[in-house]
C-alpha positions as CSV (number, residue, x, y, z in Angstrom):
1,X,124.7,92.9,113.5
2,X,120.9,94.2,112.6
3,X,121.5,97.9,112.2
4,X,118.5,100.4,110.8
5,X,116.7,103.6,111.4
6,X,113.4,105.1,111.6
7,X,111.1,107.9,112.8
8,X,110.0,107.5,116.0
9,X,107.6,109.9,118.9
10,X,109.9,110.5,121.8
11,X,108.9,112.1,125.0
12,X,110.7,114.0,127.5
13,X,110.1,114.8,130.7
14,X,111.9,118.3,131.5
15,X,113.4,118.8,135.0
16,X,111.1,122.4,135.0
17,X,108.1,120.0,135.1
18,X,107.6,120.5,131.3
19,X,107.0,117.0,129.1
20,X,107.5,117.5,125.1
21,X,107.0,114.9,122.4
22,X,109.2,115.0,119.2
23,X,109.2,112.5,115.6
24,X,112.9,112.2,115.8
25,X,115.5,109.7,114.3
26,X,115.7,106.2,115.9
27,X,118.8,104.5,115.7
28,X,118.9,100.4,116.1
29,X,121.4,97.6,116.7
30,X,119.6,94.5,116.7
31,X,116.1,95.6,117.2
32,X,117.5,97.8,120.5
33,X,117.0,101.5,120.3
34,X,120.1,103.1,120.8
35,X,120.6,106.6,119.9
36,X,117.9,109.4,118.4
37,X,119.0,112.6,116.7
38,X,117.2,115.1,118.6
39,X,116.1,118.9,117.7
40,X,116.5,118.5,114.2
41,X,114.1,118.9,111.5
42,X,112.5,115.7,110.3
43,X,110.4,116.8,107.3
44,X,113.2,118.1,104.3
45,X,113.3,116.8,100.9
46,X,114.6,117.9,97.6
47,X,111.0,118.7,96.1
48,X,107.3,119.0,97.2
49,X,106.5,114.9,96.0
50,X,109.6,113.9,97.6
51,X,108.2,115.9,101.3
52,X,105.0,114.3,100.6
53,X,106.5,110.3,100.3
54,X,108.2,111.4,103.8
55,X,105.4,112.0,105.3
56,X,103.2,109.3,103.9
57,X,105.8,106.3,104.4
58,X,107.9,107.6,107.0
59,X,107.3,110.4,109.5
60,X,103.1,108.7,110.3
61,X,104.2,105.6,110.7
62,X,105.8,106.9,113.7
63,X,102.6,106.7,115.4
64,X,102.3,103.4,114.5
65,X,104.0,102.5,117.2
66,X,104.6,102.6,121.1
67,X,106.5,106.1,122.3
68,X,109.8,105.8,123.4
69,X,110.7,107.7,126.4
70,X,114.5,109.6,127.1
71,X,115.7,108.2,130.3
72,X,117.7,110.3,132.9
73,X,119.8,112.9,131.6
74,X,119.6,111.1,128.2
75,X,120.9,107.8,129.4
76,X,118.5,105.4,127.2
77,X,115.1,105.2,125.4
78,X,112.5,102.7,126.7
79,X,108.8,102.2,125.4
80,X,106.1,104.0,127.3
81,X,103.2,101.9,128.3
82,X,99.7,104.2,127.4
Protein backbone atom coordinates (compact mmCIF):
# COMPACT_ATOMS: atom_id res chain seq x y z
CA UNK A 1 0.00 0.00 0.00
CA UNK A 2 1.22 3.59 -1.52
CA UNK A 3 0.83 5.82 1.47
CA UNK A 4 2.25 9.68 1.48
CA UNK A 5 1.34 13.21 2.26
CA UNK A 6 1.32 16.61 0.92
CA UNK A 7 0.05 20.26 0.96
CA UNK A 8 -2.85 20.60 -0.85
CA UNK A 9 -5.75 23.92 -1.59
CA UNK A 10 -9.01 22.66 -0.28
CA UNK A 11 -12.27 24.43 -0.61
CA UNK A 12 -15.35 24.46 1.33
CA UNK A 13 -18.47 25.39 0.74
CA UNK A 14 -20.17 26.58 4.16
CA UNK A 15 -23.88 25.73 4.69
CA UNK A 16 -24.26 29.90 5.54
CA UNK A 17 -23.40 30.36 1.87
CA UNK A 18 -19.77 31.17 2.64
CA UNK A 19 -16.85 29.17 0.49
CA UNK A 20 -13.20 29.27 2.10
CA UNK A 21 -9.98 27.87 0.63
CA UNK A 22 -7.23 26.48 2.94
CA UNK A 23 -3.26 24.75 2.18
CA UNK A 24 -3.98 21.87 4.42
CA UNK A 25 -2.47 18.34 4.91
CA UNK A 26 -3.35 15.68 2.31
CA UNK A 27 -3.39 12.28 3.32
CA UNK A 28 -3.03 9.31 0.48
CA UNK A 29 -3.47 5.58 0.19
CA UNK A 30 -2.58 4.60 -3.20
CA UNK A 31 -2.71 7.84 -4.96
CA UNK A 32 -6.54 8.37 -3.35
CA UNK A 33 -6.99 11.32 -1.13
CA UNK A 34 -8.20 10.31 2.04
CA UNK A 35 -8.05 12.38 4.96
CA UNK A 36 -6.78 16.34 5.36
CA UNK A 37 -5.84 17.90 8.71
CA UNK A 38 -7.90 20.88 8.66
CA UNK A 39 -7.51 24.40 10.74
CA UNK A 40 -4.14 23.85 11.62
CA UNK A 41 -1.18 25.97 10.84
CA UNK A 42 0.74 24.81 7.81
CA UNK A 43 3.82 27.12 7.85
CA UNK A 44 6.02 26.14 11.37
CA UNK A 45 9.63 25.21 11.41
CA UNK A 46 12.38 25.18 13.79
CA UNK A 47 14.25 28.30 12.23
CA UNK A 48 13.65 31.11 9.59
CA UNK A 49 15.75 28.81 6.56
CA UNK A 50 13.90 25.89 7.61
CA UNK A 51 10.11 28.17 7.18
CA UNK A 52 11.57 29.36 3.99
CA UNK A 53 12.42 25.42 2.44
CA UNK A 54 8.58 24.93 3.54
CA UNK A 55 7.38 27.33 1.60
CA UNK A 56 9.61 27.02 -1.46
CA UNK A 57 9.27 23.02 -1.80
CA UNK A 58 6.22 22.41 -0.04
CA UNK A 59 3.33 24.80 0.82
CA UNK A 60 3.58 26.50 -3.47
CA UNK A 61 3.57 23.45 -4.86
CA UNK A 62 0.19 23.22 -3.59
CA UNK A 63 -0.99 25.30 -6.32
CA UNK A 64 0.58 23.17 -8.60
CA UNK A 65 -2.13 21.33 -8.68
CA UNK A 66 -6.05 20.88 -9.12
CA UNK A 67 -8.22 21.96 -5.71
CA UNK A 68 -9.66 19.43 -3.90
CA UNK A 69 -13.13 20.07 -2.70
CA UNK A 70 -14.71 18.70 1.11
CA UNK A 71 -17.70 16.79 0.23
CA UNK A 72 -20.95 16.80 2.33
CA UNK A 73 -20.54 17.15 5.94
CA UNK A 74 -16.83 16.10 5.33
CA UNK A 75 -17.53 12.87 3.73
CA UNK A 76 -14.65 12.82 0.95
CA UNK A 77 -12.30 15.16 -1.08
CA UNK A 78 -12.71 15.19 -4.88
CA UNK A 79 -10.80 17.46 -7.48
CA UNK A 80 -12.56 20.65 -8.59
CA UNK A 81 -12.69 21.19 -12.27
CA UNK A 82 -11.73 25.34 -12.93
Amino acid sequence: MNKFWNYRVLKKDWENGLVSYDVCEVYYENDIPTSWIWGKNVLSGESKEDLEWRLNNSILKAFEKPVLEIIGDDEGLVEVKE
